[in-house]
C-alpha positions as CSV (number, residue, x, y, z in Angstrom):
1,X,-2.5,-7.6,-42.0
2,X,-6.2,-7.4,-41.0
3,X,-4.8,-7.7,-36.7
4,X,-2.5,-4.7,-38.3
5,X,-5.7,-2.5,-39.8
6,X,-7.8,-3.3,-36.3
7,X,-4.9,-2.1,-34.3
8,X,-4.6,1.1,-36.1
9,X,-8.5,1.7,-36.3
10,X,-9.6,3.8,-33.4
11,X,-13.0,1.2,-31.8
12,X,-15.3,3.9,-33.5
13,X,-14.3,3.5,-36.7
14,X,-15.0,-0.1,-36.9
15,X,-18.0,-1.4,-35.4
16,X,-20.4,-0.2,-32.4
17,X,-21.8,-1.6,-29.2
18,X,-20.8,-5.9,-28.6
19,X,-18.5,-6.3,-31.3
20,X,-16.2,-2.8,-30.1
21,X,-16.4,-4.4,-26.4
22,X,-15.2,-7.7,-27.6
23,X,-12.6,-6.2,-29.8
24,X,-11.6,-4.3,-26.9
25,X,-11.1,-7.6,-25.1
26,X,-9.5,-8.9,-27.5
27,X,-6.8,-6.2,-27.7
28,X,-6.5,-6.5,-23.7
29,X,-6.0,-10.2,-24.0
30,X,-3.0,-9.4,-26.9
31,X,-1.6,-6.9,-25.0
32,X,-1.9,-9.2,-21.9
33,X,0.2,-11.7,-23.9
34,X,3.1,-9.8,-25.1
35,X,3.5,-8.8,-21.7
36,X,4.1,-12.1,-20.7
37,X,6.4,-12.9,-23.7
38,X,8.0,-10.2,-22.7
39,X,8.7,-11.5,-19.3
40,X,9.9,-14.8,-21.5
41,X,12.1,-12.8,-23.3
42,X,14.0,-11.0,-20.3
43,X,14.2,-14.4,-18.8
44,X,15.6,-15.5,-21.8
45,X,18.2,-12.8,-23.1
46,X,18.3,-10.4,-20.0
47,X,17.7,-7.2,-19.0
48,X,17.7,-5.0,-22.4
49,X,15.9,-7.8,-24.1
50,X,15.0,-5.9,-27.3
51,X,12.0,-5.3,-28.9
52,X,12.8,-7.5,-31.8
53,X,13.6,-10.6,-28.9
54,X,10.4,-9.5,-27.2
55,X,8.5,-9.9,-30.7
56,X,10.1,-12.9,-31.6
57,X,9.1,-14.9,-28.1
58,X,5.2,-13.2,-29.0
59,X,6.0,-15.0,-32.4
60,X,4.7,-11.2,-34.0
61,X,6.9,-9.0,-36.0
62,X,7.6,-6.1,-34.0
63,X,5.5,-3.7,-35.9
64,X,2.4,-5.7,-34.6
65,X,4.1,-5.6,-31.1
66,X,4.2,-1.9,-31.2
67,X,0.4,-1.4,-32.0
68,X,-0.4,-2.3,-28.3
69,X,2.4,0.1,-26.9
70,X,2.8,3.9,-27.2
71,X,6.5,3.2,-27.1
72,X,9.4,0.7,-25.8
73,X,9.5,2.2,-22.5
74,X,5.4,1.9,-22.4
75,X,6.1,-1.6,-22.8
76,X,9.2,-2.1,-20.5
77,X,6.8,-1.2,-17.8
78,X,3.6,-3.3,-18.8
79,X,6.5,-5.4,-18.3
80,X,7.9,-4.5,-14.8
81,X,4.4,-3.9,-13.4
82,X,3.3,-7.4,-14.8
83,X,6.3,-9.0,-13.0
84,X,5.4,-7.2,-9.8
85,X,1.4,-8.4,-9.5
86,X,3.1,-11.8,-9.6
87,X,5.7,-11.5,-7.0
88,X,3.3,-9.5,-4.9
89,X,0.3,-12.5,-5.5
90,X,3.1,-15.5,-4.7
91,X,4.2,-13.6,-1.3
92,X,1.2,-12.0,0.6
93,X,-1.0,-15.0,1.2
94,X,1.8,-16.2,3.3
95,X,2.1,-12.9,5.0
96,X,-1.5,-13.7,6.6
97,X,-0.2,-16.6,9.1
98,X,-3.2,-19.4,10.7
99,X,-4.2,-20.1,13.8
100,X,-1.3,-22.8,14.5
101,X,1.5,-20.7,12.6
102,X,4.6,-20.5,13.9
103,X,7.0,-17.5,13.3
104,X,9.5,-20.2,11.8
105,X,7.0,-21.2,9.5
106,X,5.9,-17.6,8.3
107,X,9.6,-16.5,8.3
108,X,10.3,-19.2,6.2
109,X,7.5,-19.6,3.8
110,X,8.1,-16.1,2.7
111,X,11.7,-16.6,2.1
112,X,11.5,-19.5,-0.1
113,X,9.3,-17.7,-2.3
114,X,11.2,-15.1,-2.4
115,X,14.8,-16.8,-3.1
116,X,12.9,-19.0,-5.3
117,X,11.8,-16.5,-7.5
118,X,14.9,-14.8,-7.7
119,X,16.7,-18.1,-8.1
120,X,14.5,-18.7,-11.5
121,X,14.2,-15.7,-12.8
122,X,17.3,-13.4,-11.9
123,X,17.6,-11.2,-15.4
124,X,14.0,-10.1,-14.3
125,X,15.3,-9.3,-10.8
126,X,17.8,-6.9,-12.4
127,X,15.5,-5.9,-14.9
128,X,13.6,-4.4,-12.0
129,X,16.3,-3.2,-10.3
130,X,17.3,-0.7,-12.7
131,X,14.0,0.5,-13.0
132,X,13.8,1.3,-9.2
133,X,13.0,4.4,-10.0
134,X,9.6,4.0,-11.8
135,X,6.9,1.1,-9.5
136,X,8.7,-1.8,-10.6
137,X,11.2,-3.4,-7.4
138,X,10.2,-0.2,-5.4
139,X,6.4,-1.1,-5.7
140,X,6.7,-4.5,-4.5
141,X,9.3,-3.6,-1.9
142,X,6.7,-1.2,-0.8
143,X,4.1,-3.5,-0.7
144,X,5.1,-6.5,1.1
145,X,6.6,-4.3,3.9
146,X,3.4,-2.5,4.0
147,X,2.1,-5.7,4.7
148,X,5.1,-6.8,7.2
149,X,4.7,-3.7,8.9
150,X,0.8,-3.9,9.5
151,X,1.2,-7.9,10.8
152,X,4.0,-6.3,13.1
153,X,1.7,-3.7,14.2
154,X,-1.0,-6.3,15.5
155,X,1.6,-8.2,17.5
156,X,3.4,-4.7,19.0
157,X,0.3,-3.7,20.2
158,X,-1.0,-7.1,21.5
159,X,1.9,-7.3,23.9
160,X,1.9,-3.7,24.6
161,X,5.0,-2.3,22.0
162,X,5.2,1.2,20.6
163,X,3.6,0.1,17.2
164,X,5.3,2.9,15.4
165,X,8.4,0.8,15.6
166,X,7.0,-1.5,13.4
167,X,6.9,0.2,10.0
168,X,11.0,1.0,9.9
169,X,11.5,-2.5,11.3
170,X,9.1,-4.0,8.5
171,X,11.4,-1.9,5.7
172,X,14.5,-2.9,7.5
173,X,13.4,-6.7,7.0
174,X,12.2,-5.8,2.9
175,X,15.4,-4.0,2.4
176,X,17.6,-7.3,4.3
177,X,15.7,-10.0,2.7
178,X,16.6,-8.6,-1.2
179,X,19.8,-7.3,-0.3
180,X,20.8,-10.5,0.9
181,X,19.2,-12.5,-2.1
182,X,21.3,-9.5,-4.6
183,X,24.3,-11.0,-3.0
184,X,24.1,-14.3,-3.5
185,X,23.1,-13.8,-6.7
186,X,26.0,-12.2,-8.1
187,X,28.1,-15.1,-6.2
188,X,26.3,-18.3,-6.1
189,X,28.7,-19.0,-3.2
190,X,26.3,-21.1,-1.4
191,X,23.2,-23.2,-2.0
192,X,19.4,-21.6,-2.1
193,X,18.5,-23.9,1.2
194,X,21.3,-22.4,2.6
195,X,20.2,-18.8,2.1
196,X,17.3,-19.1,2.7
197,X,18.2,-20.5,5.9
198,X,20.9,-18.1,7.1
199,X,18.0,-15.1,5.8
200,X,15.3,-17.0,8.0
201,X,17.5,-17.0,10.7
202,X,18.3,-13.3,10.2
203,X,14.9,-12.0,9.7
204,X,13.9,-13.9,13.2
205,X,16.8,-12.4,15.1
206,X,15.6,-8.8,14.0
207,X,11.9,-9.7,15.1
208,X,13.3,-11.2,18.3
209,X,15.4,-9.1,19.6
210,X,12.4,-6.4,19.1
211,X,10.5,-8.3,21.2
212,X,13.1,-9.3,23.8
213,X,13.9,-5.2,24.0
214,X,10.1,-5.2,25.4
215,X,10.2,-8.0,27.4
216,X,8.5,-9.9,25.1
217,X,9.4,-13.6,24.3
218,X,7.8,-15.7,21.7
219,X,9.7,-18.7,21.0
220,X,10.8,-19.6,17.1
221,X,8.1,-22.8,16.8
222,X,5.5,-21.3,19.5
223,X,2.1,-21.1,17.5
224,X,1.6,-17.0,17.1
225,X,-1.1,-15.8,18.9
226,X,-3.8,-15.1,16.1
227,X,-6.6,-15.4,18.1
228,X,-6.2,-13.2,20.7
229,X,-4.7,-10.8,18.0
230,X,-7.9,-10.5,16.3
231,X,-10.3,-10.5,19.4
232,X,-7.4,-7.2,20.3
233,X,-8.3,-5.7,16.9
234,X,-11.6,-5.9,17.1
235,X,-11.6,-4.1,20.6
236,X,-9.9,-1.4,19.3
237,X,-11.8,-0.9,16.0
238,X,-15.0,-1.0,18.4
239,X,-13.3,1.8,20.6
């Protein structure tokens, strides 16, 4: 009752300076875990979890819930953009390849992320899906091929490649990588080693044959050249 009377109360109307900033925390942090019962919840039930599934994972009733949402769709998307951070967080770090890296080793580091994830939580997958519309799957499509395309971009221009050709070849790569993963998840027809291996093996023969078109060759275990790409960079951020 008392969480339901705060919740209502605007942070004026019930106490100034350190105790309206912690209350404001506080809210943040509830807000913060509905969110991720919420996630529990889709996991759990699917895609149109309700608000009443949602509450019950948040162990709330769902009139609490709805004091730290404008509405269900408000809260479908603290949702969606909750579950994007995290994909986006497990995936990019592996996107920035060491000194010793091998493209098999990038390729497939990536990929087993990314089938793993979609392996464990595939309601949340579709969940996203059908909110392509809004920044949920589209956001972190966007991202990590933003990220593709500007690692493709240092190699292109290294060995002398038109570096526009990197950006529609990084989406190319998003677009195969969770096209593939949609189809063996409405299938199962195979193991997740084996996708990820036959979608490792397809993501290399796209960046491969790229390079082989330029007479470039960069063998599958060769360590990637990270060095001389950033000494390159640094050149032409100095020019």
């Amino acid at each position: 009752m008392t969480e339901d009377i705060q919740a209502r109360r605007g942070p004026d109307e019930r106490a100034p300076d350190g105790r309206r900033v912690r209350w404001t925390k506080h809210r943040a942090q509830r807000r913060a875990a509905f969110v991720a019962a919420g996630a529990v919840a889709i996991d759990a039930y699917g895609p149109e979890a309700s608000a009443e599934q949602i509450a019950d994972a948040a162990c709330v009733s769902r009139t609490v819930l709805y004091r730290y949402f404008r509405d269900r769709e408000d809260l479908r998307q603290a949702i969606a953009d909750e579950a994007v951070a995290a994909v986006v967080a497990s995936v990019l770090p592996r996107l920035r390849p060491s000194a010793d890296s091998t493209p098999r080793q990038v390729i497939s580091s990536v990929i087993e992320v990314v089938v793993g994830w979609l392996d464990q939580h595939p309601n949340m997958y579709y969940f996203l899906r059908d909110r392509r519309s809004g920044s949920a799957l589209e956001a972190v499509e966007n991202t990590v091929a933003d990220q593709v395309a500007a690692l493709l971009k240092m190699f292109l221009m290294f060995f002398g490649i038109d570096a526009e050709k990197a950006e529609p070849g990084a989406y190319g790569i998003v677009g195969f990588v969770e096209s593939s993963g949609s189809w063996w998840l409405a299938r199962r027809s195979m193991s997740r080693e084996k996708l990820t291996e036959i979608v490792c093996d397809g993501v290399w023969y796209l960046l491969d044959g790229t390079a082989r078109a330029a007479n470039v060759f960069v063998g599958y275990d060769d360590p990637l050249p990270i060095e001389a790409l950033g000494q390159h960079r640094t050149v032409q951020e100095d020019a």
